[in-house]
C-alpha positions in Angstrom: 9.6 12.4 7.7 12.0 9.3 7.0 11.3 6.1 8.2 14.7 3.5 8.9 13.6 -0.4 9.9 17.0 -2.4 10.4 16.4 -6.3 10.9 12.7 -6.4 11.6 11.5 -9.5 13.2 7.8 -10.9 14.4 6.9 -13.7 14.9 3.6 -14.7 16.2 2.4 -17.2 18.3 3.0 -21.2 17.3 6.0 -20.0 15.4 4.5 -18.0 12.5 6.8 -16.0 11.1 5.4 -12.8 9.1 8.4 -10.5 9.3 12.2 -12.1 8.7 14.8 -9.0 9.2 13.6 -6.4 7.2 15.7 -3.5 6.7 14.2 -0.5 4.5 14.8 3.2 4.1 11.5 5.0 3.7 12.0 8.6 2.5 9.3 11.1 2.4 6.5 11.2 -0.2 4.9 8.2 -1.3 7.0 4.8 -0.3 4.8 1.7 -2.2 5.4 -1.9 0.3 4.5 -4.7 -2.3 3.5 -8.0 -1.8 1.2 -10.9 -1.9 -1.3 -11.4 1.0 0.3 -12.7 3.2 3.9 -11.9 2.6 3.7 -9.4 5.6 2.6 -6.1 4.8 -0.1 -5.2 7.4 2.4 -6.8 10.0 5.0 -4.5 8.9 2.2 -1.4 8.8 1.3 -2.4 12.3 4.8 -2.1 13.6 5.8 1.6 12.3 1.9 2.5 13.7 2.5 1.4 17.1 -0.1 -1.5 17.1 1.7 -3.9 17.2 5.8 -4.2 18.8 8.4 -6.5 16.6 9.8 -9.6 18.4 13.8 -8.0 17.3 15.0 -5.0 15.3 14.4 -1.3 15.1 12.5 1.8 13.5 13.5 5.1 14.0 11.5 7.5 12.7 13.4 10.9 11.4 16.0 9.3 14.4 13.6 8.6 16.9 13.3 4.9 18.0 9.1 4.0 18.3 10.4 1.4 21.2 11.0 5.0 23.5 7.3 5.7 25.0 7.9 9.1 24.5 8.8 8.5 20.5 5.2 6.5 20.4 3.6 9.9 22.2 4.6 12.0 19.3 3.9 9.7 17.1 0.4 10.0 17.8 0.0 14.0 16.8 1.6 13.0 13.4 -0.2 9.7 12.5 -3.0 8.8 10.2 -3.5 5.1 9.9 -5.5 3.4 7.3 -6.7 0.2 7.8 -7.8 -2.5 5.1 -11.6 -2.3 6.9 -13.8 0.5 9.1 -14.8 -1.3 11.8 -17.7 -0.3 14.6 -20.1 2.3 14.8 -22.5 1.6 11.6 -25.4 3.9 13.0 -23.4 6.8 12.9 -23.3 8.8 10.1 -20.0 9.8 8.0 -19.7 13.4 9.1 -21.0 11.9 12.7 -17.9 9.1 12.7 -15.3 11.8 11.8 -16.3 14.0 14.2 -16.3 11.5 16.6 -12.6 10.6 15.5 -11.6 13.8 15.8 -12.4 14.1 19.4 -10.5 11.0 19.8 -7.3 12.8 18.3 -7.7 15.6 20.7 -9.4 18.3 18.2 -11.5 19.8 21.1 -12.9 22.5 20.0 -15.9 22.1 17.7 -16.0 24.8 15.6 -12.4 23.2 14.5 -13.4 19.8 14.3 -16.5 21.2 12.2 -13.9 22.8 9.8 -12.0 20.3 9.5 -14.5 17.5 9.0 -16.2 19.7 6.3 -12.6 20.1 4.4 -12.1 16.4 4.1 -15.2 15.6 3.1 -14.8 17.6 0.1 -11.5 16.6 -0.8 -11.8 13.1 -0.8 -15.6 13.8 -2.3 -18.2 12.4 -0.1 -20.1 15.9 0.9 -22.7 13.9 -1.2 -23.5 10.7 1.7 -21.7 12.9 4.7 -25.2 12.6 6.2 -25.9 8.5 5.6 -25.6 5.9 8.1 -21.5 4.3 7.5 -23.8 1.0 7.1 -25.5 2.3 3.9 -22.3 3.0 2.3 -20.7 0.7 -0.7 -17.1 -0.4 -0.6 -15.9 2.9 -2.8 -17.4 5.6 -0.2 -16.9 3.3 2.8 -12.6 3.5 1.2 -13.1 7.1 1.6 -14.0 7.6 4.6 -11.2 6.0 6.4 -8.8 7.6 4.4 -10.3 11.0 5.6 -10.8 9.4 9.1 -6.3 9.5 8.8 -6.7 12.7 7.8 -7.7 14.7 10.7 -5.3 16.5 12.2 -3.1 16.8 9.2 -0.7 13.8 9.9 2.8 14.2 8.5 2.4 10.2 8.3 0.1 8.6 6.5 -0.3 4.5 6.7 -2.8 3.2 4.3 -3.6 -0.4 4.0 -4.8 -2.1 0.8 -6.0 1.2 -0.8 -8.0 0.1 -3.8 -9.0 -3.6 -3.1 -12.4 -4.6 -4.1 -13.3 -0.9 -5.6 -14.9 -0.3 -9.1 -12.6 1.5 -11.3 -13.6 4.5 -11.3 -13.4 4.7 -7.5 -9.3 2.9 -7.5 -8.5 5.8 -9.4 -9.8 8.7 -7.2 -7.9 6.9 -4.2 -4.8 6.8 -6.2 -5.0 10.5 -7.0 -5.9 11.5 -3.8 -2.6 9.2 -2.0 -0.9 11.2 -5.0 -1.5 14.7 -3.8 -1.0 13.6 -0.1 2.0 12.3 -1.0 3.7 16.1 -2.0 3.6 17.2 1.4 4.0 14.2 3.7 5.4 10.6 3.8 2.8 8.1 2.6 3.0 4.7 2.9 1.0 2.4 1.1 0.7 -1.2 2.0 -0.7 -3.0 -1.6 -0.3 -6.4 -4.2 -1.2 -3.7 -7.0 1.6 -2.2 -8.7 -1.2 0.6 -10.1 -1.6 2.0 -6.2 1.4 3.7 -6.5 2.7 4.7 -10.0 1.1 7.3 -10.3 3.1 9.0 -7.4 6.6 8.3 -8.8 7.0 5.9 -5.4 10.0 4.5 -3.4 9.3 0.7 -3.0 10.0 -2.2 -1.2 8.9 -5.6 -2.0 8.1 -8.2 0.4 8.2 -11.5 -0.1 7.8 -14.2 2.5 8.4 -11.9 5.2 11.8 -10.7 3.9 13.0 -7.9 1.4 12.8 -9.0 -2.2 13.6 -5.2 -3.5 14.3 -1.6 -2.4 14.6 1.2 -4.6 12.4 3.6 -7.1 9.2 2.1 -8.8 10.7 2.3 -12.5 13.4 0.2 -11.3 11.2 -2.6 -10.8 11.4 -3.1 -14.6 14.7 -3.7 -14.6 13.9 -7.1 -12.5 12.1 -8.3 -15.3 14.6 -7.5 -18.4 15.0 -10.6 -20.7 12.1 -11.9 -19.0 9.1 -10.4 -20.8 7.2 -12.3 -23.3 4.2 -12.0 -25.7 2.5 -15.2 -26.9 -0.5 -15.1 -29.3 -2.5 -18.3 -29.5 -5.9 -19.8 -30.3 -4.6 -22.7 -28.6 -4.1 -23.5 -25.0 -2.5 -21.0 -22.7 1.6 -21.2 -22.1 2.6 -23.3 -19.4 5.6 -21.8 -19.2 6.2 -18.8 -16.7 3.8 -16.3 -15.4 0.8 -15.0 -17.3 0.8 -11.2 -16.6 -2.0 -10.5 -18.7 -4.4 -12.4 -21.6 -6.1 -10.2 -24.1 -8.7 -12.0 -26.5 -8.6 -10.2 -29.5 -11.0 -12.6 -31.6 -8.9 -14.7 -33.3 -6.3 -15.6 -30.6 -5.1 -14.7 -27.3 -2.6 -12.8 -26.6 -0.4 -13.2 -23.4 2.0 -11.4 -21.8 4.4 -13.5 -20.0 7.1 -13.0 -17.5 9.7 -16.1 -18.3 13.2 -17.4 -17.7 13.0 -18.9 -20.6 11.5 -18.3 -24.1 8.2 -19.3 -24.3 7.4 -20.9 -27.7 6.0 -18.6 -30.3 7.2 -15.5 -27.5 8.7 -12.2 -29.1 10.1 -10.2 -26.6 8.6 -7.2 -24.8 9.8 -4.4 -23.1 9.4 -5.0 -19.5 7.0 -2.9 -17.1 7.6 -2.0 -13.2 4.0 -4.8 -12.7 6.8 -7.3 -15.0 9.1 -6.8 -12.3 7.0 -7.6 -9.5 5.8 -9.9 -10.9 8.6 -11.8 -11.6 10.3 -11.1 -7.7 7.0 -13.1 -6.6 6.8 -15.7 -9.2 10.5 -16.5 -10.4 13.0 -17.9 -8.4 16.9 -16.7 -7.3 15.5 -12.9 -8.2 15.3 -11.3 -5.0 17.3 -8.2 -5.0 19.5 -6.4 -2.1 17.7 -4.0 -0.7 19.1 -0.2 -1.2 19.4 2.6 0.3 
């Protein structure tokens, strides 16, 4: 399914303006929406989910406009929607709340919503806690179970909010790779400020920025952005004040930065650029923001 936003607007009340006339082409597979907090991402995510209805513009999903009742109907039987937190029903337990959700999306019969409850448990690999209280959970299984909540049904669109943030390692990358595989079959897209979330699917992205389009187009593009702008520094001095510090390595004896710059930082040799250099410097340089394309 392919998603087309032309000139998305919302604005909130007192003036706040989250969305400025965002046009983007999502195409099917995984479709990465980066940005800061704040620079409207779950805005835009509640707008293509029906939560929420933008103050001008339009999305048409594969042609349909979501502002037809009838389009938002539909919608419904091919929709999985992850937000950033599960919220409600802590005394239930995690095969209890999915079967629960699964009524909700009209999965009547039991012996379906049993099957179906018992496949997604496995593949997002919590058959371990399916029987403990959602309360008990950490933040890695708690993750997991509302990306399998999405999952009933079989969506052909899947929304997922902030995937990884505030998970151990180990659990960011079993997330990833599961979005990855979801990805083959389906249009996923994933609202994140990590670049990581969504290289390993070979993503479409946008970047937002301020509510408006910084950059449209394929994930290793995003290095392009940052060409000539990519520095290493190694100090036992004081950090460079010059630019953005992508990453600082201690390696005993100095520091080594990398650094996305206009300008040569002193002591920089130059580095080949990365898609995170890219997004980095569309959030932290200025005059780089990109036309989006198609």
């Amino acid at each position: 399914m392919e998603i087309e936003t032309t000139n998305l607007v919302k604005t909130f009340r007192g003036g706040v303006r989250a969305l400025d006339g965002v046009t983007l082409h999502i195409p099917s597979g995984m479709f990465g929406l980066l940005g800061v907090r704040g620079a409207g991402k779950t805005t835009f995510l509640r707008i293509l989910a029906g939560i929420i209805r933008p103050s001008a513009g339009r999305v048409l999903i594969d042609g349909h406009d979501i502002a037809s009742a009838a389009t938002r109907v539909g919608m419904r039987r091919t929709l999985g929607y992850v937000p950033q937190q599960l919220s409600g029903y802590p005394k239930l337990s995690v095969r209890e709340f999915l079967d629960y959700v699964g009524l909700l999306k009209g999965i009547d019969h039991p012996s379906e919503r049993r099957n179906q409850v018992a496949e997604l448990l496995n593949l997002v690999g919590l058959v371990h806690v399916a029987d403990h209280k959602l309360r008990q959970l950490t933040a890695g299984p708690q993750r997991k179970v509302a990306v399998a909540q999405a999952l009933l049904g079989d969506p052909r669109l899947v929304f997922v909010d902030e995937p990884a943030r505030d998970l151990a390692a180990d659990d960011k990358a079993a997330v990833r790779r599961l979005l990855a595989r979801l990805a083959a079959d389906r249009t996923v897209v994933v609202a994140t400020d990590d670049v990581d979330d969504i290289t390993e699917a070979r993503a479409s992205v946008g970047v937002l920025h301020h509510g408006r389009v910084a950059f449209s187009g394929p994930v290793a593009d995003l290095a392009d952005v940052a060409k000539n702008r990519v520095w290493t520094v190694a100090t036992a001095g004081t950090a460079p004040r010059v630019g953005a510090i992508v990453s600082a390595v201690d390696t005993g004896p100095a520091v080594c930065y990398r650094i996305v710059s206009a300008e040569r930082p002193l002591g920089g040799a130059p580095a080949e650029p990365t898609a995170h250099d890219g997004y980095t410097a569309l959030i932290s340089l200025p005059g780089l923001a990109m036309s989006p394309s198609a």
